[in-house]
C-alpha positions as a Python dict, from the first residue, in 0.01 Angstrom:
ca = {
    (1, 'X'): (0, 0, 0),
    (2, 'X'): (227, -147, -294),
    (3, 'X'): (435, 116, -450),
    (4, 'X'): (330, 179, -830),
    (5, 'X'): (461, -7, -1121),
    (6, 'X'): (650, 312, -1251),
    (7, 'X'): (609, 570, -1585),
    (8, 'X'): (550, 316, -1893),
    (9, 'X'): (268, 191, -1725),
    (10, 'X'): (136, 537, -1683),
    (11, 'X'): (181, 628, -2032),
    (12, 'X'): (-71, 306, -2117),
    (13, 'X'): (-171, -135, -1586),
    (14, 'X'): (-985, -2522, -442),
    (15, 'X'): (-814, -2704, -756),
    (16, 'X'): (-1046, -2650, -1046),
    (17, 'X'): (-1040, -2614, -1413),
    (18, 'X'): (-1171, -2361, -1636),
    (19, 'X'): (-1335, -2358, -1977),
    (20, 'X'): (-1234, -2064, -2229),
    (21, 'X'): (-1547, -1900, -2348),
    (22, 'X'): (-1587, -1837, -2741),
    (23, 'X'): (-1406, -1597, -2909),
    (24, 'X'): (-1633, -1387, -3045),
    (25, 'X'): (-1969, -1390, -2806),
    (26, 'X'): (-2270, -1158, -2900),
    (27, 'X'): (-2336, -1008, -2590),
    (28, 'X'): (-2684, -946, -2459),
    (29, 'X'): (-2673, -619, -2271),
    (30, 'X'): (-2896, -534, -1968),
    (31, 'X'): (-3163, -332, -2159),
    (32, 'X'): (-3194, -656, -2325),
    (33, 'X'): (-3124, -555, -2669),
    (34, 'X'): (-2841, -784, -2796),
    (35, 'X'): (-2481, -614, -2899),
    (36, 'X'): (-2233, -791, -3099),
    (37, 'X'): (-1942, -769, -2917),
    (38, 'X'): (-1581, -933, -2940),
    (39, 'X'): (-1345, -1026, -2744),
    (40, 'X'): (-992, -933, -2860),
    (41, 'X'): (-824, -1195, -2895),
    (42, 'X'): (-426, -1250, -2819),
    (43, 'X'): (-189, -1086, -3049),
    (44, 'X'): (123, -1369, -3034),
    (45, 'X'): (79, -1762, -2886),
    (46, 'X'): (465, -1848, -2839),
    (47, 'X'): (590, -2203, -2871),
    (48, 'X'): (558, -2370, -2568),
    (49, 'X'): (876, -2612, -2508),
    (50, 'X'): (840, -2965, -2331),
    (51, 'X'): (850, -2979, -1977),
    (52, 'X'): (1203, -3047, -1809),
    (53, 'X'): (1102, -3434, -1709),
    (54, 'X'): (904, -3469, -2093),
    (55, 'X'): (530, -3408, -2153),
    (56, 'X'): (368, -3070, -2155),
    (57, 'X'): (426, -2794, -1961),
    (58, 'X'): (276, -2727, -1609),
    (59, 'X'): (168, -2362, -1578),
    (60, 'X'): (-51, -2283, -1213),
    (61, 'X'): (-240, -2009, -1214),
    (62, 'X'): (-351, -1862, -846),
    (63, 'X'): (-632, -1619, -834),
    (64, 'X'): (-822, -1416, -539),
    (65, 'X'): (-1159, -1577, -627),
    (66, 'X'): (-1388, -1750, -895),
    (67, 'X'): (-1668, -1502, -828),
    (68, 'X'): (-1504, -1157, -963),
    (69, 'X'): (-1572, -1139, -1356),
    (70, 'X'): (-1227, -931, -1368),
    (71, 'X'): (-1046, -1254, -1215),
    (72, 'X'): (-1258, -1509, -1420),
    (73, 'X'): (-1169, -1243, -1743),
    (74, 'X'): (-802, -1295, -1640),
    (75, 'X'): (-845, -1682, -1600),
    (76, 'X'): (-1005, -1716, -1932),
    (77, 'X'): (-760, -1507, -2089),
    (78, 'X'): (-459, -1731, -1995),
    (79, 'X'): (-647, -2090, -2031),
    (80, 'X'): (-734, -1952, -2412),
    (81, 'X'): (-298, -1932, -2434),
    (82, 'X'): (-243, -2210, -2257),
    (83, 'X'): (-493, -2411, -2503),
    (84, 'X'): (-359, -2285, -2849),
    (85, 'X'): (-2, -2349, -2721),
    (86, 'X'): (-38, -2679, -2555),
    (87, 'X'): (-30, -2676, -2220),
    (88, 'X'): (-195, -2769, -1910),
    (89, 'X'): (-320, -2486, -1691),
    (90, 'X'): (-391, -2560, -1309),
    (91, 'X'): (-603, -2241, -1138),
    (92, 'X'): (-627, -2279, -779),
    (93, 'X'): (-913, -2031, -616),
    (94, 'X'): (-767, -1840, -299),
    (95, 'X'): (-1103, -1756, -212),
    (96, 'X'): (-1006, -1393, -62),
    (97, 'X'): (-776, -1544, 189),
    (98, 'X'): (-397, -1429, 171),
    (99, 'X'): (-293, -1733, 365),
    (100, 'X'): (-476, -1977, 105),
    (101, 'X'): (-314, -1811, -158),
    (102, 'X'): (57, -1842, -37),
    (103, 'X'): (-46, -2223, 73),
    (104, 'X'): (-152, -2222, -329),
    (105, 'X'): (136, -2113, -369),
    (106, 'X'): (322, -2343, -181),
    (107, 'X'): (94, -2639, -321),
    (108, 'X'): (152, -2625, -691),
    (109, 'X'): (534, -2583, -615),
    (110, 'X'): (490, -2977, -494),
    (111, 'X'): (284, -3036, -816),
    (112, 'X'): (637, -2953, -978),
    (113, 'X'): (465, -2638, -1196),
    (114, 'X'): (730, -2472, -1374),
    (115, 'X'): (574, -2143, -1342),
    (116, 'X'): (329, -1980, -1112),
    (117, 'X'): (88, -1643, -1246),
    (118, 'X'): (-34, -1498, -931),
    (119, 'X'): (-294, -1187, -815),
    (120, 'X'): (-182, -1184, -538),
    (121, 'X'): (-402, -1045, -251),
    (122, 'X'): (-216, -923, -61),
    (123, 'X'): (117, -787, -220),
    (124, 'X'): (352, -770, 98),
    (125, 'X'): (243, -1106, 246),
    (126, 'X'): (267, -1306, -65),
    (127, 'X'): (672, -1242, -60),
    (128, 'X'): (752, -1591, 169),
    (129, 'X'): (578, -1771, -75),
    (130, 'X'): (662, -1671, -435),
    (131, 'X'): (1009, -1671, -257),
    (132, 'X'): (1019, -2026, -166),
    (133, 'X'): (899, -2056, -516),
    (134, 'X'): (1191, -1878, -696),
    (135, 'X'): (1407, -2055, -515),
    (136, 'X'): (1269, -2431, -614),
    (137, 'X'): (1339, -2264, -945),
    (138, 'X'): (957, -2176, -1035),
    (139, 'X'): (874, -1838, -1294),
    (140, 'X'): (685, -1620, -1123),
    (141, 'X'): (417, -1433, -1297),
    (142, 'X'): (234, -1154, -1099),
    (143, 'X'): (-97, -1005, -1281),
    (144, 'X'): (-315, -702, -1179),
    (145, 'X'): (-115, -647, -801),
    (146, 'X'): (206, -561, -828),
    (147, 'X'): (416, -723, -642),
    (148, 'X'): (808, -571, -565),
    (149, 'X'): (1053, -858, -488),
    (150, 'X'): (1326, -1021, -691),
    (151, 'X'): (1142, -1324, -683),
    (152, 'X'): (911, -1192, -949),
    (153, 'X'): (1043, -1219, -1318),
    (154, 'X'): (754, -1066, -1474),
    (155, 'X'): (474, -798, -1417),
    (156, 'X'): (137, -739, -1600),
    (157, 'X'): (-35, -522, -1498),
    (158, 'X'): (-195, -154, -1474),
    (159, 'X'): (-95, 144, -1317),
    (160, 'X'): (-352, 148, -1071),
    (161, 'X'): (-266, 474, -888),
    (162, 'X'): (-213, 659, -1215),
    (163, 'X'): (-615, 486, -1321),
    (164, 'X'): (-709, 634, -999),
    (165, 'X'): (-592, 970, -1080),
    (166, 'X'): (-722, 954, -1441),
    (167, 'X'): (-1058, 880, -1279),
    (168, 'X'): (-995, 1199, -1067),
    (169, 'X'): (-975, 1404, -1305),
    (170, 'X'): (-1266, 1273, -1501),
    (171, 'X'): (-1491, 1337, -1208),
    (172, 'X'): (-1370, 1689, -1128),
    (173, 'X'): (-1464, 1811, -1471),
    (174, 'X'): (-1802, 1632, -1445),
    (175, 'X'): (-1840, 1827, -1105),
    (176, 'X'): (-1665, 2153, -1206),
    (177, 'X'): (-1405, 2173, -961),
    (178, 'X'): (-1629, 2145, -635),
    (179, 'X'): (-1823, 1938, -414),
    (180, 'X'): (-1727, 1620, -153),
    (181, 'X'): (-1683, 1277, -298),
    (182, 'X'): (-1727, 972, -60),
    (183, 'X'): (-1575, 610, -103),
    (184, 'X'): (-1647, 277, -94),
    (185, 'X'): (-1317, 118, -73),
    (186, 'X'): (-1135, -249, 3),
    (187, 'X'): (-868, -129, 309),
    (188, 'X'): (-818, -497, 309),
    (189, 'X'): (-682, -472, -62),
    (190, 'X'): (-336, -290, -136),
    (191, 'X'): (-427, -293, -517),
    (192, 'X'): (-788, -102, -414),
    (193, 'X'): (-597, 162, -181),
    (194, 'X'): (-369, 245, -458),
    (195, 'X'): (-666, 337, -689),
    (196, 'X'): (-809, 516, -358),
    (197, 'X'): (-486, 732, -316),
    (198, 'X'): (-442, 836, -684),
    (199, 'X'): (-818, 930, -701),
    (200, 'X'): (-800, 1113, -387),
    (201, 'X'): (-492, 1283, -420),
    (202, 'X'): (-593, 1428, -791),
    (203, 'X'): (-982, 1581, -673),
    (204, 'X'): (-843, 1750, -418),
    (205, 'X'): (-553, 1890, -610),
    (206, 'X'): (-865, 1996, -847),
    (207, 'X'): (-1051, 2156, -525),
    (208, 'X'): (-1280, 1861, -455),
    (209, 'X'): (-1254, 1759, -89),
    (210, 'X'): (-1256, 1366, 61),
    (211, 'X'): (-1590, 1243, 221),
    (212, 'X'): (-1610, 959, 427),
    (213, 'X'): (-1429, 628, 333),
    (214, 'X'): (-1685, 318, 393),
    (215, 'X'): (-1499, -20, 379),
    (216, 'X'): (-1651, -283, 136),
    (217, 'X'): (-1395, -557, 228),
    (218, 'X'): (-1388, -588, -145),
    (219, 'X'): (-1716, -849, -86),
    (220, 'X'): (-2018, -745, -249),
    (221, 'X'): (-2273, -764, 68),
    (222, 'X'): (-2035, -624, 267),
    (223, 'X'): (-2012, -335, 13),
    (224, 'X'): (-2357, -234, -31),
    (225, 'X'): (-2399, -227, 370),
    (226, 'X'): (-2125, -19, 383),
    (227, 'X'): (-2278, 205, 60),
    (228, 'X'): (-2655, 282, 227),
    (229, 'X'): (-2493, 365, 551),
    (230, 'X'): (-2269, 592, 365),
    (231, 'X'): (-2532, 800, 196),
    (232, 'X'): (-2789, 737, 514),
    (233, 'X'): (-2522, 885, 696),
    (234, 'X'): (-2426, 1144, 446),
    (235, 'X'): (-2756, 1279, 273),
    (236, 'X'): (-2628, 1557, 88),
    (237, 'X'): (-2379, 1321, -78),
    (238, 'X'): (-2365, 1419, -429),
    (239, 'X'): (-2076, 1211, -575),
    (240, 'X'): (-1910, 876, -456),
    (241, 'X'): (-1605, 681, -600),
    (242, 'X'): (-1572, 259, -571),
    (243, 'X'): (-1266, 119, -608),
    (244, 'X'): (-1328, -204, -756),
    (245, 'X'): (-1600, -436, -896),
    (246, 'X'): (-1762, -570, -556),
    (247, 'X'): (-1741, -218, -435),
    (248, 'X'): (-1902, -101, -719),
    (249, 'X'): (-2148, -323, -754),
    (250, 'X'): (-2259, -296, -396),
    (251, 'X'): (-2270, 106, -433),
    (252, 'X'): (-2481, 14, -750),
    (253, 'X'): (-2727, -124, -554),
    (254, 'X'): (-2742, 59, -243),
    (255, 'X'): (-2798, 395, -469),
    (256, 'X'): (-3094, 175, -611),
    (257, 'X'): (-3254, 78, -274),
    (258, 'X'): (-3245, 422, -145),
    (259, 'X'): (-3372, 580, -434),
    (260, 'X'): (-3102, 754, -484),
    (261, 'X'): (-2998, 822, -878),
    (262, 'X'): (-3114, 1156, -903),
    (263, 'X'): (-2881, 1272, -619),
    (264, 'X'): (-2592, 1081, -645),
    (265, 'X'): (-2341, 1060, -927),
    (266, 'X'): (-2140, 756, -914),
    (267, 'X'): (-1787, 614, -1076),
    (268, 'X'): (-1563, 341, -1004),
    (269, 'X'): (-1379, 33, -1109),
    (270, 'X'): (-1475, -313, -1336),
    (271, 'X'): (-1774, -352, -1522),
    (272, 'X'): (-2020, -548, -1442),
    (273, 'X'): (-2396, -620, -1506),
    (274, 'X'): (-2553, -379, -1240),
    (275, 'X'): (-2286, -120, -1328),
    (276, 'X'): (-2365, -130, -1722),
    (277, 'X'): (-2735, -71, -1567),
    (278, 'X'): (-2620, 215, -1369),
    (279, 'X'): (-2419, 354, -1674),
    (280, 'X'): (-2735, 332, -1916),
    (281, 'X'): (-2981, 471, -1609),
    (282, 'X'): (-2716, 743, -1594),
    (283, 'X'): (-2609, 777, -1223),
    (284, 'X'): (-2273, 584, -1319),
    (285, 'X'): (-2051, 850, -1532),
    (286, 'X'): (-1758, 666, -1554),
    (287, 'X'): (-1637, 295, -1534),
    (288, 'X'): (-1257, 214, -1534),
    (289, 'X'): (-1191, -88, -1757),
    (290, 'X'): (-901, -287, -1717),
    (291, 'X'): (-818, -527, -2018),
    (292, 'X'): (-882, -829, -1860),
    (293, 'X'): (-848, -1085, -2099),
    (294, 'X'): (-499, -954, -2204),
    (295, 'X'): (-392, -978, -1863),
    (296, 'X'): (-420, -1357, -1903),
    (297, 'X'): (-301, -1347, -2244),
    (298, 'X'): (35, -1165, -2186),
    (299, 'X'): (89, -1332, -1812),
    (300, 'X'): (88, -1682, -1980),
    (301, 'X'): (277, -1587, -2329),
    (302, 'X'): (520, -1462, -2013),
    (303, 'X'): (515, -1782, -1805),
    (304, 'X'): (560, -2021, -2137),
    (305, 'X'): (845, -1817, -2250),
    (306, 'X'): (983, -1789, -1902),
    (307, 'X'): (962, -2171, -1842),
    (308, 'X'): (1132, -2229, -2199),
    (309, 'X'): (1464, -2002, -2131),
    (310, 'X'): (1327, -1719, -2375),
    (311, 'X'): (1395, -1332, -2234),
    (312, 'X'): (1074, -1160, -2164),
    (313, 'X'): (1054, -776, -2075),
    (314, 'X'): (986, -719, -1691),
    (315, 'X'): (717, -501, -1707),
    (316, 'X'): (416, -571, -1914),
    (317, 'X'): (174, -263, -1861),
    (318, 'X'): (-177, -273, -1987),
    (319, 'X'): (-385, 10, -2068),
    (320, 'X'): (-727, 107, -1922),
    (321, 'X'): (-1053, 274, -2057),
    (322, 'X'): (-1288, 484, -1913),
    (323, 'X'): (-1616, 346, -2006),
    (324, 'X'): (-1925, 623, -2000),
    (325, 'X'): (-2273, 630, -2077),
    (326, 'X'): (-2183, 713, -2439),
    (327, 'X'): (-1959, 399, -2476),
    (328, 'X'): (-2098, 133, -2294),
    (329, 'X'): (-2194, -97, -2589),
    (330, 'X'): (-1860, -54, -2756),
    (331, 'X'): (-1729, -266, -2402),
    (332, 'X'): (-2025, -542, -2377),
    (333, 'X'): (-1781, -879, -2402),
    (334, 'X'): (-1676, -770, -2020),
    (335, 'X'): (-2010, -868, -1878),
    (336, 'X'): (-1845, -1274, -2063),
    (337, 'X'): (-1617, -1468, -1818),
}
């Protein structure tokens, strides 16, 4: 488990290509009723310099997967930078293998990228690579996991242990203080234990105890196996925490097959269609959002004015939201990529 990216954040975080979506999309939300919704869009667009050799800049961008709305969020975010400051954006797919991702890694260092933006995986065993990286003299980005090695010269991201606790908190006064939560985690993800921990740790310093721990694999099948054996297995279950959007989603769904919405009160991470269904059925109290799209934005305004010589602050945090029943259609541009 990565460490956490310290008090300001707290106080708030295959080769293909990759179209930006519009600006401003009206959303069509899942009770079919259609909600103008916009996407922020980014605050500054710096200058982006030529490339050392002449022509434009060469920015890769290394993500866990192309299926994840939160990663295609981030992905849009940083192509709609690289667009409006002129320069071409590579995003390589990892496709949820750590060893893919460091070979990505590896890869665009050979394309001669200046800088690299990377979610990484797995946060300890992306170090060789981002290493051999620094050392070519390649920017390093790292978005959403944080990663701790001098290699890295910049950070965006959110305080996912502190999330975790927020989320904690917000369940225990839902529940009053009592009752056993379960979990549908990722133990394969560092970034999904650290929202684990800080959840965990804050219900039971609020008198809720731990249930079981059911590991999604952060892969949606795998995660809704792992949710109906949970409440099969547990049938008082009242309440149940996911730690990210495939978790969620899966829980989402086993809750549905087993008929289960009365009974079980659900929250988690990353909105998605099923869980904007389970927050207007009801069972789903409480969604943390992460602002995806300004990941993107601020990691590549950070790897253009990295890549020029221009100072940039270490840490970028980002804020999260805690979406609710009440608030859904305020958030309806996260169900865009």
């Amino acid at each position: 488990m990565y460490k956490r990216i310290g008090a300001v954040l707290a106080a708030a975080v295959v080769l293909t290509g990759v179209t930006a979506c519009e600006a401003r999309p009206t959303a069509s939300t899942p009770s079919g009723s259609a909600v103008s919704a916009e996407i922020p869009g980014p605050e500054n667009v710096p200058s982006a310099c030529p490339a050392a050799g002449g022509g434009k800049l060469q920015i890769g961008l290394v993500t866990p997967n192309l299926q994840a709305l939160f990663f295609n969020q981030i992905n849009t975010g940083a192509k709609t930078v690289a667009d409006k400051a002129g320069v071409d954006l590579q995003i390589v797919s990892a496709n949820d293998d750590a060893i893919q991702q460091s070979s990505a890694v590896d890869n665009l260092v050979a394309k001669k990228v200046q800088a690299i933006i990377v979610a990484a995986i797995d946060t300890e065993g992306i170090k060789p690579a981002i290493q051999r990286a620094a050392q070519a003299g390649v920017k390093i980005v790292a978005v959403d996991g944080i990663v701790h090695d001098p290699a890295i010269s910049v950070q965006v991201g959110t305080s996912n242990a502190e999330s975790g606790k927020q989320m904690g908190d917000f369940l225990a006064k839902l529940a009053s203080n009592t009752g056993k939560v379960g979990v549908v985690g990722a133990l394969n993800s560092t970034i999904q234990l650290e929202r684990q921990k800080g959840f965990i740790d804050e219900i039971k310093s609020k008198g809720m105890t731990e249930g079981t721990v059911a590991d999604g694999k952060n892969v949606q099948e795998s995660a809704q196996s792992a949710a109906e054996n949970l409440l099969t297995g547990s049938p008082d279950l009242k309440y149940v925490y996911a730690t990210g959007e495939p978790a969620l989603i899966g829980l989402v769904a086993g809750v549905t097959n087993q008929k289960a919405q009365s009974r079980v009160t659900v929250v988690g991470w990353d909105l998605s269609e099923s869980a904007v269904n389970g927050l207007k059925s009801g069972f789903v109290k409480g969604v943390v959002q992460q602002n995806t799209f300004k990941f993107g934005y601020e990691a590549m305004g950070a790897a253009i004015k990295l890549s020029c010589g221009q100072s940039v602050e270490k840490t970028i945090p980002v804020p999260t939201q805690i979406v609710t029943p009440e608030n859904v259609d305020s958030f309806a541009y996260y169900l865009k990529k």
